[in-house]
N, C-alpha and C positions, 0 to 999 in steps of 0.2 A: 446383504444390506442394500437401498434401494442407492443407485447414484443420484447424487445429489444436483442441483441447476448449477450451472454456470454461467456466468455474463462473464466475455469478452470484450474487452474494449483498448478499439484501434483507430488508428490513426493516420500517418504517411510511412510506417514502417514497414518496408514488403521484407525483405532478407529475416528479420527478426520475427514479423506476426506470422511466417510460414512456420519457423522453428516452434514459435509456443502452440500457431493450431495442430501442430502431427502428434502434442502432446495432448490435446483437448480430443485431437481425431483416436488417439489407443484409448484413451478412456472412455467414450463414446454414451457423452451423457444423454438423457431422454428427455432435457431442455436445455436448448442452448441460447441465449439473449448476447444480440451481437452489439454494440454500441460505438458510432463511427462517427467524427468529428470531421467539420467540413473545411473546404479549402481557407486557405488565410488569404486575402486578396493582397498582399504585398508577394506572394509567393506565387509566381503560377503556375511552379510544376508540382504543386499540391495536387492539382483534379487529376495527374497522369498517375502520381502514387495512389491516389486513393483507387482509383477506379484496378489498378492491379492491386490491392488489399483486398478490395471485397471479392475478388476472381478468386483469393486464397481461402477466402473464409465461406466461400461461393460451395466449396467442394467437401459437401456433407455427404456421407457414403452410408449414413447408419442410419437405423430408425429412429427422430428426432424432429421433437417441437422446435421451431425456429421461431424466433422472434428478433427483430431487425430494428434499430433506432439509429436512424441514419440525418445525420445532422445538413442542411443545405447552408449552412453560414460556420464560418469558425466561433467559436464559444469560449477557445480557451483548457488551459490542460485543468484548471479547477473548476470550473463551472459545468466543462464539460464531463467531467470525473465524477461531479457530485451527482449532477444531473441521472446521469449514467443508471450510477448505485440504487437513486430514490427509486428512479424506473423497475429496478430489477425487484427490489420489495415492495414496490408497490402490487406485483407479479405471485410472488412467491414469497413463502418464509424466513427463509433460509439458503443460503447456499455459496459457492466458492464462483472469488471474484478474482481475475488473472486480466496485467494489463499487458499488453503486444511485446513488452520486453524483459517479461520477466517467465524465464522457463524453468518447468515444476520440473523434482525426479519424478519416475513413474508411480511410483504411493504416494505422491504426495495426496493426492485425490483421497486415497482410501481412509489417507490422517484425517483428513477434514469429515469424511464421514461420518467416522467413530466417534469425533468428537463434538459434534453438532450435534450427534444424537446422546452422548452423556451429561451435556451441558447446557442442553436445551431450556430447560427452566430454572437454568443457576444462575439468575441474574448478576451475580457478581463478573461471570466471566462476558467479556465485550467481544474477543474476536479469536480464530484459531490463526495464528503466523505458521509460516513455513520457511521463516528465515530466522537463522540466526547467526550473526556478524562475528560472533565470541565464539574460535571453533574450538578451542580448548573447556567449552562446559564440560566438567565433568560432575553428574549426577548419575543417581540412582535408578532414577523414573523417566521416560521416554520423555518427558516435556516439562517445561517449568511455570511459574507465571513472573507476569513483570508487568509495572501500569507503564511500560515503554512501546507503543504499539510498534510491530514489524509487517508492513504490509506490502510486502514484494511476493505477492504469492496468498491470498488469506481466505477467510470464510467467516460468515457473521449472519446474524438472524434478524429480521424488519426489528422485532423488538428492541434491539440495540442500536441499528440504525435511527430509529424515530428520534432520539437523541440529536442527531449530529448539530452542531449549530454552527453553521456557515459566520453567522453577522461576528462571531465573537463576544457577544454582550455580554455572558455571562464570568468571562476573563476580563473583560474591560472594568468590571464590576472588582473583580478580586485586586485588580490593580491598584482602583481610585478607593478602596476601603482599606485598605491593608493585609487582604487576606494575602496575597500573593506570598509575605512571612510564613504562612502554611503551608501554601503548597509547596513552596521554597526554600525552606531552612535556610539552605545553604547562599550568601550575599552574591558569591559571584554567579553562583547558577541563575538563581534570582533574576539577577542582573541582565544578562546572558536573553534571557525569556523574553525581558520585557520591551528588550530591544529586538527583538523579533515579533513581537505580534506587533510592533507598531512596523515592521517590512511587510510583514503580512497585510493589515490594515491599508496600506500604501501602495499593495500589490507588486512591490517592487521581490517580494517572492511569491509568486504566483502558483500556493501551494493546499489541496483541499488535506491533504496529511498530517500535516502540523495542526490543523483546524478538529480532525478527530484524536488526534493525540490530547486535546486538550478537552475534548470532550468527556475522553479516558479518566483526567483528573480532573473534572466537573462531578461526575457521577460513580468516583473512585472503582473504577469499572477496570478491569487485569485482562491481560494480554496472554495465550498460551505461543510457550515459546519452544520446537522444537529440541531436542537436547543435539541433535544433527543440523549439517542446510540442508536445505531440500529444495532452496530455490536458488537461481544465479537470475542476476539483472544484467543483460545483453544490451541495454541502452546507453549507457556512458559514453557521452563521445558531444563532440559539437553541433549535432542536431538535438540533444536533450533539451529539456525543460531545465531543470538544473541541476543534474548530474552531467557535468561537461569535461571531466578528466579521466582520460581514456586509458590514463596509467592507474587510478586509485584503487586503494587496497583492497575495496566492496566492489570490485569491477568483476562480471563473469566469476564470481564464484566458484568452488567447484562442490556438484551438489553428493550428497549420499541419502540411499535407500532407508528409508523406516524399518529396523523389524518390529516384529509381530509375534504373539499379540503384544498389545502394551503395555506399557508397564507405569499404572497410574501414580502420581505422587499421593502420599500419604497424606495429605495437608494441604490447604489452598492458601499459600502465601506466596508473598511476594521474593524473589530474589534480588536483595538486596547487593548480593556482591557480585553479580552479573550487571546489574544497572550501571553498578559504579567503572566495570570493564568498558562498559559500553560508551563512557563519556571519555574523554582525555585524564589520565591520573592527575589528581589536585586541580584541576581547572573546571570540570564539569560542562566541557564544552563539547557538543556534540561533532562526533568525527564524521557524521555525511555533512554536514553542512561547512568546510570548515571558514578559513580568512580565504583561500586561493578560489573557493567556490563561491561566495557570497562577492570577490572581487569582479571575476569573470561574469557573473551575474551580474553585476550590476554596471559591468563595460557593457555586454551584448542590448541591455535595457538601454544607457546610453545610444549608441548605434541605430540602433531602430530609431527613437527619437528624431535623430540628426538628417535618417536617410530618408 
């Protein structure tokens, strides 16, 4: 089977973008889109990290199309993310997206292949994950679906990307009409939501993943969800964006091997009792974002402000 394109996209992370390129470097795809975000001017040992990132991602050994999107201004961990993605399909069809601090196992590559290429015209499915947070799933079938996207690690097709909608209008819409009772059932989760896309809105989460999560349920579009991890997130810590606790339970994961071949679900629905694992029991609040994250989040925003 052919490997598939990968877009990279880094940052000021040299210790962690070395770790995920040796995993980009064994799988040794025949396109590789690097995407680089530029210094922050309040920061000025940004231009010394960047310039040792790109030295890492400098050192291609294999036969391989490069393509380089190298930003000369900061843009921003969403704008520059989004930016990123449109670029890589506007490129290609298809293919797996990996950001500087999230390290795949060795097949994780091969998942995404197999499965790009079975689901390629099934528009119901939006994205292939390679994470998953619930390590206790136990199924039947190598992978499950969820409208919960997991993208520490994924793969997705222009087709599904052309979707994405940044402004939010069309949630803004389900809010001020009443759909959000639909997508929501539930009052507290609801509730929960709606107080987040107005952080979102307000940029006070400076987040493009909550934006295609919602896209997800725009265009009731499912998520494939390993039935293993496959990826660990190495970024947690106080240079994050906002994963900022170096202790949390989704820190550094630890990943396992795909076998093979796989072993398809009989059915394309939804897991329902993995969603609900997935949020706090009876609260439905999501456990990456929780009160101590969204607090620190919104000290470090103050700060900046001030300084």
């Amino acid at each position: 089977m052919a490997k598939k394109p990968v877009l990279f996209i880094t940052f000021i992370k040299v210790d962690q973008t070395r770790r995920v390129f040796e995993t980009i470097r064994a799988y040794q795809p025949s396109q590789l889109f690097i995407a680089q975000d530029g210094p922050r001017t309040e920061r000025p040992s940004d231009a010394d990290r960047i310039a040792q990132v790109r030295e890492i991602t400098a050192q291609i050994d294999w036969p391989c199309q490069v393509m380089l999107r190298q930003s000369d201004v900061n843009q921003g961990v969403r704008i520059g993310i989004e930016n990123a993605i449109t670029w890589f399909f506007e490129n290609v069809t298809e293919g797996i997206i990996l950001e500087d601090d999230t390290v795949p196992s060795p097949n994780f590559f091969t998942f995404c292949e197999q499965l790009l290429e079975k689901y390629r015209t099934d528009l119901r499915v939006f994205m292939i994950g390679g994470t998953n947070l619930n390590y206790n799933s136990k199924i039947e079938a190598s992978y499950f679906f969820t409208e919960v996207p997991v993208n520490w690690g994924w793969a997705t097709w222009a087709t599904r990307w052309q979707y994405y909608e940044a402004s939010l209008a069309t949630i803004d819409k389900a809010v001020a009409d009443g759909s959000m009772n639909l997508y929501y059932p539930d009052p507290y989760q609801r509730e929960h939501e709606i107080e987040r896309i107005h952080l979102l809105k307000k940029e006070i989460i400076p987040a493009w993943d909550y934006r295609w999560a919602y896209t997800l349920k725009n265009q009731n579009g499912l998520c494939i969800v390993p039935e293993k991890n496959m990826v660990s997130n190495i970024g947690f810590g106080l240079e994050a964006t906002n994963t900022f606790d170096p202790d949390h339970h989704h820190a550094a994961l630890y990943v396992e091997n795909m076998e093979f071949p796989l072993r398809h679900p009989s059915v394309l629905l939804r897991s329902y009792i993995w969603e609900e694992q997935y949020f706090f029991p009876g609260q439905q609040t999501h456990r990456f974002m929780g009160v101590r994250e969204i607090a620190m989040l919104l000290w470090r925003k103050f700060m900046q402000r001030v300084n």
